[in-house]
C-alpha positions in Angstrom: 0.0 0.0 0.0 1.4 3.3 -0.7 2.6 5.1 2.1 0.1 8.1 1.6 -2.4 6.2 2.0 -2.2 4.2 4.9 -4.3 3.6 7.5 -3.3 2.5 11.0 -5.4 1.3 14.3 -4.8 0.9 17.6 -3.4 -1.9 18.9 -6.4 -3.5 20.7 -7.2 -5.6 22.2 -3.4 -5.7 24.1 -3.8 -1.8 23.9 -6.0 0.0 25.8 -7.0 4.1 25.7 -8.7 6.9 27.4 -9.1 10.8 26.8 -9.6 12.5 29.8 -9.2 16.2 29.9 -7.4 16.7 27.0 -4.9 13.9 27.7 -4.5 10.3 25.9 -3.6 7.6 28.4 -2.7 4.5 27.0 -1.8 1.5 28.9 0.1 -1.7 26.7 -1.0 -4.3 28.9 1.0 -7.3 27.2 4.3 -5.1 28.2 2.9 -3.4 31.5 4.2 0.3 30.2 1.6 3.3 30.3 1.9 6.5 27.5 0.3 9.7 28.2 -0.3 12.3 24.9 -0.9 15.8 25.2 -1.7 17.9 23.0 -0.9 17.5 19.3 0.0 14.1 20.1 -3.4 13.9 21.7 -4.7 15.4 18.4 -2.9 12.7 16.2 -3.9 9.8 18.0 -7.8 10.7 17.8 -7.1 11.2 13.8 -5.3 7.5 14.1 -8.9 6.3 16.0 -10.8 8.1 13.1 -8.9 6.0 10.6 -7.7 8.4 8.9 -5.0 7.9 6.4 -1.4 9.5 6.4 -2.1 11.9 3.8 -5.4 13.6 5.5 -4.2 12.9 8.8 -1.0 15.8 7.4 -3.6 17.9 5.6 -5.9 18.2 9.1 -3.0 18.7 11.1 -1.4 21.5 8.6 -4.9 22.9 8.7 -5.5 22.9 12.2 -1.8 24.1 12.9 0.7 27.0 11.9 3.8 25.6 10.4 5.8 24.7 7.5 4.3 21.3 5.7 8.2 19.6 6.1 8.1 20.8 9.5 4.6 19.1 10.4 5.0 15.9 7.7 8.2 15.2 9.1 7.2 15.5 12.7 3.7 13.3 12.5 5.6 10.4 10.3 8.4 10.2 13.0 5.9 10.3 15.6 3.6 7.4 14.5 7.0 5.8 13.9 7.5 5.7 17.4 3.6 4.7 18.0 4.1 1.8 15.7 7.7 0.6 18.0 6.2 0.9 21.0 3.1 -1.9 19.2 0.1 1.0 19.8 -1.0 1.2 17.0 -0.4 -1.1 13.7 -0.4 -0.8 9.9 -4.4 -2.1 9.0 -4.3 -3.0 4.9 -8.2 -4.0 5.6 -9.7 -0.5 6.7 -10.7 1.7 4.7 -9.3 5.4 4.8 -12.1 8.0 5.8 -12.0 10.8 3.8 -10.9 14.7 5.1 -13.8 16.1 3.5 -16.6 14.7 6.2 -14.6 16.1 8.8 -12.5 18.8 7.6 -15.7 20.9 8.1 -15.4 21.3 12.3 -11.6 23.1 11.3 -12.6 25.5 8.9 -14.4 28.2 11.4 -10.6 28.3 13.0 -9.7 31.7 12.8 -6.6 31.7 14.3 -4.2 28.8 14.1 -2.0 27.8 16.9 1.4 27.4 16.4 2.8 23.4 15.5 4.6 21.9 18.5 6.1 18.2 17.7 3.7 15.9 19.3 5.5 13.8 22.3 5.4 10.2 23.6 5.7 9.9 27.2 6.4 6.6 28.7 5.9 5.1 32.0 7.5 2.0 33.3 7.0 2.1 37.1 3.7 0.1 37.3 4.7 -2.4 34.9 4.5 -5.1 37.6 1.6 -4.5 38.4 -0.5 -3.6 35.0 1.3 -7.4 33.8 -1.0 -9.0 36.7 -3.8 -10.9 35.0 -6.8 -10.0 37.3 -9.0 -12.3 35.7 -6.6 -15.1 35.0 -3.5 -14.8 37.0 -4.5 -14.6 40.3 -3.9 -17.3 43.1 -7.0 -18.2 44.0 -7.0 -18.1 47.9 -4.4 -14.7 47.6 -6.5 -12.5 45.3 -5.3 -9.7 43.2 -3.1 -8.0 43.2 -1.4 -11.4 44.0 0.5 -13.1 41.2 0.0 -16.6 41.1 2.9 -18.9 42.0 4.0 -21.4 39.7 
């Protein structure tokens, strides 16, 4: 598939995602590590969940943003890079890309256009133990969760 053109999803069902406030929280629970997204990177990963492709994922961002198109193409493709090595999201051949045009309409009463900041992965590592505990499988019985079963 060309690269314009495609589409990627989230991870799920070993990736798991919430919005709250303004902020993406994403928890990989088959490597126990947590992300957090704010804001353009919050605003790239809600294009990812609307499926969109590369291309109109760049053309919403460059409308939505103030900066040079190198400066915003180079910045989203390095950042879903790092998305795609850290297995959130995945390159999908079977969806279908949705098109700008139904949704491009929400970005054109933008009057004034904030300036592009580089969209940043945070990663968390310090509850890895405990978001790798199974609570429905990998518990010992008589122990309970947050317990790991003993082999």
């Amino acid at each position: 598939m060309e690269k314009n053109h495609q589409v990627f999803r989230v991870n799920s069902p070993q990736v798991v995602c919430e919005t709250i406030d303004g902020e993406v929280v994403i928890v990989n629970l088959d490597k126990g590590y947590y992300y957090s997204l704010l804001k353009t990177g919050a605003d790239v990963w809600s294009r990812i969940e609307r499926q969109l492709d590369r291309h109109s994922l760049i053309q919403e961002m460059m409308q939505a943003f103030e900066g040079s198109a190198e400066e915003i193409t180079v910045a989203i493709d390095e950042f879903v890079e790092n998305l795609q090595l850290e297995e959130l999201i995945v390159a999908d051949s079977k969806i279908e890309s949705v098109s700008i045009n139904n949704n491009s309409q929400k970005n054109s009463g933008i009057t004034q256009k904030v300036h592009f900041e580089k969209p940043l992965l945070e990663k968390f590592t310090d509850m890895e133990d405990l978001l790798l505990l199974d609570p429905i499988h990998e518990v010992d019985v008589a122990a309970g969760w947050p317990n790991a079963k003993q082999a």
